[in-house]
FITIFI-692480 format. One record per residue (C-alpha): x, y, z; residue number from 0. Coordinates in steps of 0.05 Angstrom, whole numbers, plus 5000, padded with zeros to 4 digits. Layout:
<r u="X" v="Y" w="Z" num="NUM"/>
...
END
This chain:
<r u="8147" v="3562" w="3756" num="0"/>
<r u="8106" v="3608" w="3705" num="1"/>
<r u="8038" v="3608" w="3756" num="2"/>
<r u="8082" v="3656" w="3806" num="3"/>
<r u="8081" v="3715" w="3741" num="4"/>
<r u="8013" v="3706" w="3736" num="5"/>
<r u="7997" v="3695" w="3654" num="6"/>
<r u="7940" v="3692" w="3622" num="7"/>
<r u="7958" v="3660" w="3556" num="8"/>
<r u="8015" v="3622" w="3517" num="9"/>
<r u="8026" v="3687" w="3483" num="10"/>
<r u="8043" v="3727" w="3537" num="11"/>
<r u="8097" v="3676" w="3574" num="12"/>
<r u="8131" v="3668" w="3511" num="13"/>
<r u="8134" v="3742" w="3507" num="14"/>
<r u="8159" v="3745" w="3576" num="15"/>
<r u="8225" v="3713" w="3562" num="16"/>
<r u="8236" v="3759" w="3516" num="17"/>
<r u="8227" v="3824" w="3546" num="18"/>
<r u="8156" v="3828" w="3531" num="19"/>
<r u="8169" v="3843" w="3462" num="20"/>
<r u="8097" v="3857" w="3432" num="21"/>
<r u="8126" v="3827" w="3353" num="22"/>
<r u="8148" v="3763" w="3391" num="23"/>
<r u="8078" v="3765" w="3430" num="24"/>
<r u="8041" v="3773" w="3366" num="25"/>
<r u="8077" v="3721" w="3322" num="26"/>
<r u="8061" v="3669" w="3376" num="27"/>
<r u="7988" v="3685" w="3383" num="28"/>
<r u="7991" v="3678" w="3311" num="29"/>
<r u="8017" v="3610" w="3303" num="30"/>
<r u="7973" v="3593" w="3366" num="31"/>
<r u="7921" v="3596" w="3330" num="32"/>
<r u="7939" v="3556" w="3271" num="33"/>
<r u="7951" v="3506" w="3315" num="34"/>
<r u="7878" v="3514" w="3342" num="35"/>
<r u="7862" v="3498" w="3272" num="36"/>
<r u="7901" v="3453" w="3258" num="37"/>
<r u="7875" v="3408" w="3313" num="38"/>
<r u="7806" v="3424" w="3299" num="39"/>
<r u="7821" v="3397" w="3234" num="40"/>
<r u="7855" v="3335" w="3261" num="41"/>
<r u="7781" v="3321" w="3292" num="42"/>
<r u="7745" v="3331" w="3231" num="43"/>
<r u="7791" v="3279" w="3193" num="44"/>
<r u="7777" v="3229" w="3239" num="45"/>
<r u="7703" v="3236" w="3259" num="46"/>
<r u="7692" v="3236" w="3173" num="47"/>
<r u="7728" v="3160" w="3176" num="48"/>
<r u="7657" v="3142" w="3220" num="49"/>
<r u="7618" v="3179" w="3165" num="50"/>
<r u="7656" v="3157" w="3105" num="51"/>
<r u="7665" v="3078" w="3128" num="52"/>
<r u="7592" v="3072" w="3161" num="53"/>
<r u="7552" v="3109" w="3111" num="54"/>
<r u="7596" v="3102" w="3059" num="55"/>
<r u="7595" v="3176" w="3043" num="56"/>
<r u="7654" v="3206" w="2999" num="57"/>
<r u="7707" v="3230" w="3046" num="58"/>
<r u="7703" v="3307" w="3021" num="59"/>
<r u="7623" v="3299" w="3035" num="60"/>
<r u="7638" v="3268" w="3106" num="61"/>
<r u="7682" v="3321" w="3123" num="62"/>
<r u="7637" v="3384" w="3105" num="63"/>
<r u="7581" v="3347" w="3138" num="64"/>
<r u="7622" v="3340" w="3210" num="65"/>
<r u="7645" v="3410" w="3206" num="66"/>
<r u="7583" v="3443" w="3189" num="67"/>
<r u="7546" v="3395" w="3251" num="68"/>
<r u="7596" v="3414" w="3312" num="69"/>
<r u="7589" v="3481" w="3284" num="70"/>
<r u="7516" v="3478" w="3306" num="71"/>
<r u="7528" v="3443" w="3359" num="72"/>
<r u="7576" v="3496" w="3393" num="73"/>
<r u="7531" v="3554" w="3375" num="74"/>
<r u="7470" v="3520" w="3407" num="75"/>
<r u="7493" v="3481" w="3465" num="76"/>
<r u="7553" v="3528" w="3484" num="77"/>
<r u="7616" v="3512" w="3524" num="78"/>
<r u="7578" v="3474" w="3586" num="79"/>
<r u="7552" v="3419" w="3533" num="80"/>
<r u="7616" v="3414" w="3507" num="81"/>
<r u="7647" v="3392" w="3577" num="82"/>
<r u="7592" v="3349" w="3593" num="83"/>
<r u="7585" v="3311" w="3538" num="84"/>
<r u="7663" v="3306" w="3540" num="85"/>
<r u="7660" v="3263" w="3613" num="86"/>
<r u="7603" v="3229" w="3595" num="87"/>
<r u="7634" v="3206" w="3521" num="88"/>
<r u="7693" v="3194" w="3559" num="89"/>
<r u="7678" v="3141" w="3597" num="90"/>
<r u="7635" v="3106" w="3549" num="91"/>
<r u="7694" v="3112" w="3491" num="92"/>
<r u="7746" v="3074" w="3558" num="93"/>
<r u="7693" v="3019" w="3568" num="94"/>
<r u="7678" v="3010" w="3503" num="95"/>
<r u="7757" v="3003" w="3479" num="96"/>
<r u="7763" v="2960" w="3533" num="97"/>
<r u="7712" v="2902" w="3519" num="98"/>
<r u="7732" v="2906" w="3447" num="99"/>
<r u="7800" v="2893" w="3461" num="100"/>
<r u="7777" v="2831" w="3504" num="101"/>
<r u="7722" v="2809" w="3448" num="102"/>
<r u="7789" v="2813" w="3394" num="103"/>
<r u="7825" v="2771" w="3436" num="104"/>
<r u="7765" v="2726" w="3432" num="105"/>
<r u="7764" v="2729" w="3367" num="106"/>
<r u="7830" v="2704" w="3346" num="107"/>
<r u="7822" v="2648" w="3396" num="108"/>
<r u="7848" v="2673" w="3467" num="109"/>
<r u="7908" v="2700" w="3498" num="110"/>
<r u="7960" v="2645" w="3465" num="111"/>
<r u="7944" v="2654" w="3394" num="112"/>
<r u="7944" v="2723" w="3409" num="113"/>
<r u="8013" v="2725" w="3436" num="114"/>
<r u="8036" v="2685" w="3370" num="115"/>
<r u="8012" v="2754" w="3330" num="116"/>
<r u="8049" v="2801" w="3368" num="117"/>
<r u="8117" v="2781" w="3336" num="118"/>
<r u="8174" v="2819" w="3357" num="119"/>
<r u="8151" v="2871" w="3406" num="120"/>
<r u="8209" v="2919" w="3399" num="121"/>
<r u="8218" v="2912" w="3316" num="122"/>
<r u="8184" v="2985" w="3308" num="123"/>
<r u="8258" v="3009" w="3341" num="124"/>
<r u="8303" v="2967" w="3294" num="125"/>
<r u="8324" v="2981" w="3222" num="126"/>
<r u="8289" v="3027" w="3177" num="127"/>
<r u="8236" v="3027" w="3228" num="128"/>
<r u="8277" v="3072" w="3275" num="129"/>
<r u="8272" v="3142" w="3251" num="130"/>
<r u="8195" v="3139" w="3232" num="131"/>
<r u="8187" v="3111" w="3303" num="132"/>
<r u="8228" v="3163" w="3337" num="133"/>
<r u="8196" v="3222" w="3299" num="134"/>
<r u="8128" v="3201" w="3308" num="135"/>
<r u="8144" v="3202" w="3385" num="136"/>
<r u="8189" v="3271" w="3377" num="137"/>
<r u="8120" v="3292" w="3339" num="138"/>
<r u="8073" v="3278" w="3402" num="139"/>
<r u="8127" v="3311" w="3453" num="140"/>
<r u="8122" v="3375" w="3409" num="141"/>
<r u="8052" v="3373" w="3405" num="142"/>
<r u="8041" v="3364" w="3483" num="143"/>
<r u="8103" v="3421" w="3495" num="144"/>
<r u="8071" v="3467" w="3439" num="145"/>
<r u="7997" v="3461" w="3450" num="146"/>
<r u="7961" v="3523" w="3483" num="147"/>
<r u="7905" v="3482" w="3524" num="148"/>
<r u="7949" v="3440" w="3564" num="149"/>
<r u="7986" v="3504" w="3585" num="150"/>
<r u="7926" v="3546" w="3599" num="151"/>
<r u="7912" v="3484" w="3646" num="152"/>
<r u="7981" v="3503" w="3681" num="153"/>
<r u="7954" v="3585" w="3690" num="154"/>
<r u="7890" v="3573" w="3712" num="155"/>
<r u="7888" v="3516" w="3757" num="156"/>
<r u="7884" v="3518" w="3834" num="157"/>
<r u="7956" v="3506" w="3855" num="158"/>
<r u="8021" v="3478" w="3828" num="159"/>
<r u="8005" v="3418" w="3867" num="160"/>
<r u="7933" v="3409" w="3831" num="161"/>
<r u="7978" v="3418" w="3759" num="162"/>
<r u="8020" v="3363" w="3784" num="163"/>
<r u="7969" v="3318" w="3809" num="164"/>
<r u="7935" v="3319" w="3741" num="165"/>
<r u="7993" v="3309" w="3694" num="166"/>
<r u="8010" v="3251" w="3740" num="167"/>
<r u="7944" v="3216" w="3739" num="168"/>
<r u="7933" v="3229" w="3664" num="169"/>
<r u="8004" v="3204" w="3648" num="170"/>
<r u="7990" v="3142" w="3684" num="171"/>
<r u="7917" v="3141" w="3654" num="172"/>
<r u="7953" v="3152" w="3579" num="173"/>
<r u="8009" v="3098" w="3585" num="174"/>
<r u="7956" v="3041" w="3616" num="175"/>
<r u="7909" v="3060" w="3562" num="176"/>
<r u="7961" v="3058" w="3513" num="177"/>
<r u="7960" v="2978" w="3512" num="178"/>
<r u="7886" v="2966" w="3489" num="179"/>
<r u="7892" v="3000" w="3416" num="180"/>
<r u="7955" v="2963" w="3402" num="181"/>
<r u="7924" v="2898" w="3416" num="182"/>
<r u="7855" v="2911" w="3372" num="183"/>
<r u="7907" v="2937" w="3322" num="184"/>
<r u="7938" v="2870" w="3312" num="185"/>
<r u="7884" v="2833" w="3322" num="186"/>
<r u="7852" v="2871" w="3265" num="187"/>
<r u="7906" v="2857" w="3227" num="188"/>
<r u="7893" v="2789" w="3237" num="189"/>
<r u="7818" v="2788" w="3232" num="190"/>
<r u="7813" v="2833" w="3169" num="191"/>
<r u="7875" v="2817" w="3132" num="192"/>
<r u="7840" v="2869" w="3074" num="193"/>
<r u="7828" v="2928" w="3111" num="194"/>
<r u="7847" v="2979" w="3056" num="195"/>
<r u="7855" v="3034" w="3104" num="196"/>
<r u="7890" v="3026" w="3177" num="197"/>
<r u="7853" v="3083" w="3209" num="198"/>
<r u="7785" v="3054" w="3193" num="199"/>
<r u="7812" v="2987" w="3243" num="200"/>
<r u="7773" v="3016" w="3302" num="201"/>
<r u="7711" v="3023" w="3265" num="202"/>
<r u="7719" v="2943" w="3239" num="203"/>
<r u="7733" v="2925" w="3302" num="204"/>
<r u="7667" v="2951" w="3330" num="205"/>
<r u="7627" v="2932" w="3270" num="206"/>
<r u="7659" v="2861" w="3278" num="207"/>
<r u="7660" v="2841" w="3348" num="208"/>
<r u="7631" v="2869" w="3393" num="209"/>
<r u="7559" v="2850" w="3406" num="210"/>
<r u="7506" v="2899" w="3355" num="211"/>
<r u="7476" v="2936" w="3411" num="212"/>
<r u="7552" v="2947" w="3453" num="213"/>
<r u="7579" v="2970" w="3385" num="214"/>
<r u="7531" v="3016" w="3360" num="215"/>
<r u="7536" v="3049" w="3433" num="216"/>
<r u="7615" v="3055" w="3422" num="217"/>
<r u="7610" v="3077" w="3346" num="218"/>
<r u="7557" v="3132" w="3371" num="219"/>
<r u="7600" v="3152" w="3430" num="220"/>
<r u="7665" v="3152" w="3386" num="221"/>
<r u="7627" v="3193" w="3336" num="222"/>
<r u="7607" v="3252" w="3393" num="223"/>
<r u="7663" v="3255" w="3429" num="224"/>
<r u="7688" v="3281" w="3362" num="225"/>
<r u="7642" v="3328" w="3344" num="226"/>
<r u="7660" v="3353" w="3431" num="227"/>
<r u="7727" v="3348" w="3419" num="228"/>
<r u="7720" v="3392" w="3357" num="229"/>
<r u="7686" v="3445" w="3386" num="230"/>
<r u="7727" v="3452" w="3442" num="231"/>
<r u="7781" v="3466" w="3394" num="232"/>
<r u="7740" v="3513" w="3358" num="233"/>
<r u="7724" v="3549" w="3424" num="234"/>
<r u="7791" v="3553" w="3440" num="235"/>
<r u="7814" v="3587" w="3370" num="236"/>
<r u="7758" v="3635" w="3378" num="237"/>
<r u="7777" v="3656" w="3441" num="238"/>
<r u="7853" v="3667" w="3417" num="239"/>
<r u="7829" v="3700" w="3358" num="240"/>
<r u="7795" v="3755" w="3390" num="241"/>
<r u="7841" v="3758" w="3456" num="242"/>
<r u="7908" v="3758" w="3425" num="243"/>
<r u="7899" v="3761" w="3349" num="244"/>
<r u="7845" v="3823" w="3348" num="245"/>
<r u="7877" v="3856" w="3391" num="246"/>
<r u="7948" v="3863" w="3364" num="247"/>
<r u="7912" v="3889" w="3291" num="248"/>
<r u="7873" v="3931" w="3335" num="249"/>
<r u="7899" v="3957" w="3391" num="250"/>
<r u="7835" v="3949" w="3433" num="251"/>
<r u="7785" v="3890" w="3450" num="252"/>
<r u="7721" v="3878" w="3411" num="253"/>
<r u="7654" v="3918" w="3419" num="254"/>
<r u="7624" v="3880" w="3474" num="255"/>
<r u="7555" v="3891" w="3449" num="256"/>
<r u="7573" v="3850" w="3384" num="257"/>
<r u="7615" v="3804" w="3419" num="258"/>
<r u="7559" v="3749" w="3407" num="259"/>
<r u="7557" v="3766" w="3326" num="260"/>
<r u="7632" v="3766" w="3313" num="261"/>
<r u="7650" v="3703" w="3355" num="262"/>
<r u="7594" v="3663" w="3311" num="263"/>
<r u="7624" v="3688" w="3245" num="264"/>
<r u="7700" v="3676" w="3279" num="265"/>
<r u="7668" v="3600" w="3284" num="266"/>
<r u="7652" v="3601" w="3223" num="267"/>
<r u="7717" v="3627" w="3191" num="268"/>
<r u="7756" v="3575" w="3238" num="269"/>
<r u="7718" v="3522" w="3212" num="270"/>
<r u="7724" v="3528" w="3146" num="271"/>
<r u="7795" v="3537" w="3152" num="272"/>
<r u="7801" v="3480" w="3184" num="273"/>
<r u="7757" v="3438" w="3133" num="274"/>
<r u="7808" v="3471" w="3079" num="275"/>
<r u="7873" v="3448" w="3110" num="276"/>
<r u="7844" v="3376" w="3116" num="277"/>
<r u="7818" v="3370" w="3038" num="278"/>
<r u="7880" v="3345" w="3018" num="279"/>
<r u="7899" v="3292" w="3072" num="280"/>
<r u="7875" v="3226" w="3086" num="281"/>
<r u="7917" v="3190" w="3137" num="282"/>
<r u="7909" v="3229" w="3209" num="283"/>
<r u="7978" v="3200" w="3237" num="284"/>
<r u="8016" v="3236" w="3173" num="285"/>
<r u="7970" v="3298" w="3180" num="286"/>
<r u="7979" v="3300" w="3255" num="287"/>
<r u="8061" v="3299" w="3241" num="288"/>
<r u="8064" v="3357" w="3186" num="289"/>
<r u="8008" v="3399" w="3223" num="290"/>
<r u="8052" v="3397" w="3288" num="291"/>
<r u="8120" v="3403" w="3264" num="292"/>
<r u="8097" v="3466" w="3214" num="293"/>
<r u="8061" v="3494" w="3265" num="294"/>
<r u="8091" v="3480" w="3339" num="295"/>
<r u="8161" v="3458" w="3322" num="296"/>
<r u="8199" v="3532" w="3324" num="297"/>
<r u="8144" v="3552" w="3378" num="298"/>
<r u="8163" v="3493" w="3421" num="299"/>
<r u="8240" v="3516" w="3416" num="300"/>
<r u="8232" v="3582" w="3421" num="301"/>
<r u="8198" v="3571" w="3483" num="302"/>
<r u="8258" v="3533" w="3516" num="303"/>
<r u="8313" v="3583" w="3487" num="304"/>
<r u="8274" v="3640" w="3519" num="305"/>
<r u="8270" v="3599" w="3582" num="306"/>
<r u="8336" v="3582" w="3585" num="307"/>
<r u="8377" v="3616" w="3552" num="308"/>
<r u="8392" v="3690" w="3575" num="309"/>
<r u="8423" v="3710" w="3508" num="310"/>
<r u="8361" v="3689" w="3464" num="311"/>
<r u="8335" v="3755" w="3431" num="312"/>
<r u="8258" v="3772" w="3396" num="313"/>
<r u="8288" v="3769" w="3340" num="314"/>
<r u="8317" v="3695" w="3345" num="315"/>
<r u="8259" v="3672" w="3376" num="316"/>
<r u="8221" v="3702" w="3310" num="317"/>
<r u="8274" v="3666" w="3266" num="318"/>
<r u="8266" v="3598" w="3309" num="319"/>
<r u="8186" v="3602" w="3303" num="320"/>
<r u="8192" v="3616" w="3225" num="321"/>
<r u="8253" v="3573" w="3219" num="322"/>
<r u="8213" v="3512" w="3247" num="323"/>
<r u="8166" v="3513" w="3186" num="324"/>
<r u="8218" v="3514" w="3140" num="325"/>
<r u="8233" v="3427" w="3134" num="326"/>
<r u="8154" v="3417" w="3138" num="327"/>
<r u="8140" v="3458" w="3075" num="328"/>
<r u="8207" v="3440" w="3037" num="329"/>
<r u="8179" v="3366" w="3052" num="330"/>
<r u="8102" v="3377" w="3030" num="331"/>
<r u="8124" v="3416" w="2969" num="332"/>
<r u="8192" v="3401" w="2938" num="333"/>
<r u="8188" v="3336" w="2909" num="334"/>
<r u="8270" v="3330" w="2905" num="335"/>
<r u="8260" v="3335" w="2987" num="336"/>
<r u="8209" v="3281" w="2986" num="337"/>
<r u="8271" v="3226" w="2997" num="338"/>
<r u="8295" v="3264" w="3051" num="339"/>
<r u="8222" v="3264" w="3082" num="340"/>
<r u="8222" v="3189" w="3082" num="341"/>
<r u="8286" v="3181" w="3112" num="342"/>
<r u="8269" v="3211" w="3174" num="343"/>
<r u="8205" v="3196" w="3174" num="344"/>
<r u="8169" v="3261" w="3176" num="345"/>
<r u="8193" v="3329" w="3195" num="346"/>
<r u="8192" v="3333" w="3257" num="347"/>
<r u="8267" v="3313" w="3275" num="348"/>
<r u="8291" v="3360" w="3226" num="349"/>
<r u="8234" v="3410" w="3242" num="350"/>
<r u="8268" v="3421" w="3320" num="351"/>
<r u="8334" v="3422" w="3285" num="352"/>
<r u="8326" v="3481" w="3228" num="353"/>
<r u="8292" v="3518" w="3291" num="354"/>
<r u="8342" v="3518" w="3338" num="355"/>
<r u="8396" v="3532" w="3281" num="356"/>
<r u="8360" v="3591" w="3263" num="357"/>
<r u="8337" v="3610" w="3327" num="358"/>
<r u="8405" v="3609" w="3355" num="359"/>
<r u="8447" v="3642" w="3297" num="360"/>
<r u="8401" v="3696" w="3297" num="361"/>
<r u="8402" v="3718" w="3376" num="362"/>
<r u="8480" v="3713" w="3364" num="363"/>
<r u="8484" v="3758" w="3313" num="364"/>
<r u="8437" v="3810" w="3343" num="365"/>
<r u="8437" v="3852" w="3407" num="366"/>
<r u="8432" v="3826" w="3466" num="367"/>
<r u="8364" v="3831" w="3505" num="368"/>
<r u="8371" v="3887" w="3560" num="369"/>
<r u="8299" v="3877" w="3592" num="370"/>
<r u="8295" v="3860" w="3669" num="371"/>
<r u="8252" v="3807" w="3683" num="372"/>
<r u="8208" v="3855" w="3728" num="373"/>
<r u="8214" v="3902" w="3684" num="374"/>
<r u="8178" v="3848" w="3623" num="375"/>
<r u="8120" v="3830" w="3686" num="376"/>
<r u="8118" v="3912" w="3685" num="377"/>
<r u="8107" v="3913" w="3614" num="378"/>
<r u="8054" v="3854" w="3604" num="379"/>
<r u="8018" v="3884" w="3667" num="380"/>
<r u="8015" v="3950" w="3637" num="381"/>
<r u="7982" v="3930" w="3575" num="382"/>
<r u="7930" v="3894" w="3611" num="383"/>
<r u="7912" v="3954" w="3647" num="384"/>
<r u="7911" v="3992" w="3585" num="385"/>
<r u="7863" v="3936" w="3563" num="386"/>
<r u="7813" v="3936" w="3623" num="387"/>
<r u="7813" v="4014" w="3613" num="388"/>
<r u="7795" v="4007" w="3540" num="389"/>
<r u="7747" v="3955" w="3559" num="390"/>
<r u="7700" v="3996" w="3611" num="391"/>
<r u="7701" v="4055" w="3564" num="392"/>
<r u="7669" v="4012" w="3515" num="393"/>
<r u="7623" v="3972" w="3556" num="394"/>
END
């Protein structure tokens, strides 16, 4: 429904439901691209597990070494390497996780002994199991709902039917795929009983059973599609930095002649950010949950109330967007919250909930929004006339 207005970013469809309110507009660009870095830093965690567990380098040292190489590797090879080596990595990374999962099987002694490991299929939904299970899945929704690339997808493909098509195949590619890490997770369990660190089971696996030459291919791939996926990210936060972010400090788009200069120290800046905000972890899955419910939880909701709900107002959507990073940082920093943190799981669950509470409360208690939706598209496509102006004076 969102191709027929015609956005160009996350920022400007959230603002739309809102009356194109430029504070609403700016707060999401904002927390757009913290979310740029956060998953940027997501790929630098786990491309330093490859560094760290193969050349046994200390985990701080892996980490600067990853982020200072993509960094290089963006400003050199530019966007086109990045999808390239992205298809090519690909489709190395699926056959290699394949024949690994059929060389574990091996390993353990076939598909019967394999079958006795399993145990009971469904015990991660039973118990005290439950709630880290269901946030850990409320986690990934919110990060597909809240993450600007999949969206940008949506604005700039061909047709609706071409977004459709493409969600449909990768869903079906996703859940299929979804099978072959579970199985060389337990039979990694199995095999290497001692594995002091879970994430690192992917790199034992390869180190262990697959053939030398068919797992130093994988290990290498694994490694690069990283470093790819990195600098996409990076890409992505530089672009929102100067399209959305530099702009609402502004008022006007960057010097075109110096374009070139301030997008390689925006890099930079990004990535050390990113590096920063991964110091402190070392386990991706728990990283992954507090980045995205700090970060996307309130934009996620805010989103939907705009959508949906006529009486939403700028400012609740500002109070749902703060209001969402309220649980994660109570969690990560109040220890007498740290019990509450383990109950559920992560934040995620409560996350949603202290966003919506907030978000709602606060469009009650304030005026209603009086803003046509023409008269928002009016508004956004005024401002990016204003923009083009500004930006042939300059050029």
């Amino acid at each position: 429904g969102v191709r027929r207005h015609n956005f160009m970013t996350m920022s400007e469809e959230v603002a739309f439901y809102y009356g194109a309110n430029r504070r609403i507009k700016g707060l999401v660009a904002v927390f757009i691209l913290l979310a740029s870095i956060g998953w940027l830093g997501a790929h630098i965690l786990g491309g330093s597990y490859y560094l760290a567990y193969i050349g046994g380098l200390h985990p701080v040292v892996a980490k600067a070494t990853l982020a200072a190489a993509f960094g290089v590797y963006v400003i050199i090879g530019g966007y086109v390497a990045v999808v390239w080596t992205d298809s090519i990595q690909a489709v190395v990374l699926f056959a290699g996780f394949v024949l690994m999962a059929v060389f574990a099987i091996g390993a353990v002694g076939g598909l019967e002994p394999f079958a006795g490991l399993a145990g009971d299929g469904l015990g991660f939904l039973a118990g005290d199991s439950l709630l880290p299970s269901l946030s850990l899945s409320v986690a990934i929704a919110v990060g597909v709902l809240g993450t600007p690339g999949y969206r940008q997808r949506i604005y700039s493909a061909e047709s609706t039917a071409t977004v459709k098509k493409s969600f449909y195949l990768s869903g079906l590619l996703y859940l299929l795929f979804c099978l072959i890490p579970a199985i060389i997770g337990i039979c990694a369990a199995e095999i290497g009983p001692g594995l002091d660190n879970h994430d690192h089971a992917f790199l034992f696996m390869a180190t262990s059973v697959l053939p030398v030459g068919v797992g130093l291919v994988v290990l290498i791939a694994g490694l690069s599609a990283t470093m790819s996926s990195a600098s996409s990210d990076a890409i992505a936060a530089v672009s929102i930095l100067f399209r959305d972010v530099y702009i609402m400090v502004t008022g006007h788009m960057p010097d075109r002649t110096k374009m070139v200069g301030y997008s390689r120290w925006g890099l930079l800046g990004i990535t050390l950010s990113a590096l920063v905000v991964t110091l402190s972890a070392d386990n991706i899955i728990s990283y992954i949950k507090d980045m995205i419910s700090f970060v996307m939880s309130g934009l996620v909701v805010a989103t939907i109330m705009g959508k949906y709900w006529r009486r939403a107002t700028w400012q609740g959507g500002v109070a749902a967007i703060l209001g969402g990073a309220v649980c994660p940082a109570a969690f990560k920093f109040a220890p007498a919250l740290e019990a509450a943190g383990s109950f559920w799981g992560g934040p995620a669950i409560p996350s949603l909930a202290s966003a919506a509470l907030a978000g709602a409360a606060v469009s009650l208690a304030t005026p209603a929004n009086t803003v046509t939706d023409d008269e928002a598209l009016e508004i956004l496509a005024a401002e990016r006339r204003a923009m083009e102006m500004r930006e042939e004076r300059t050029g």
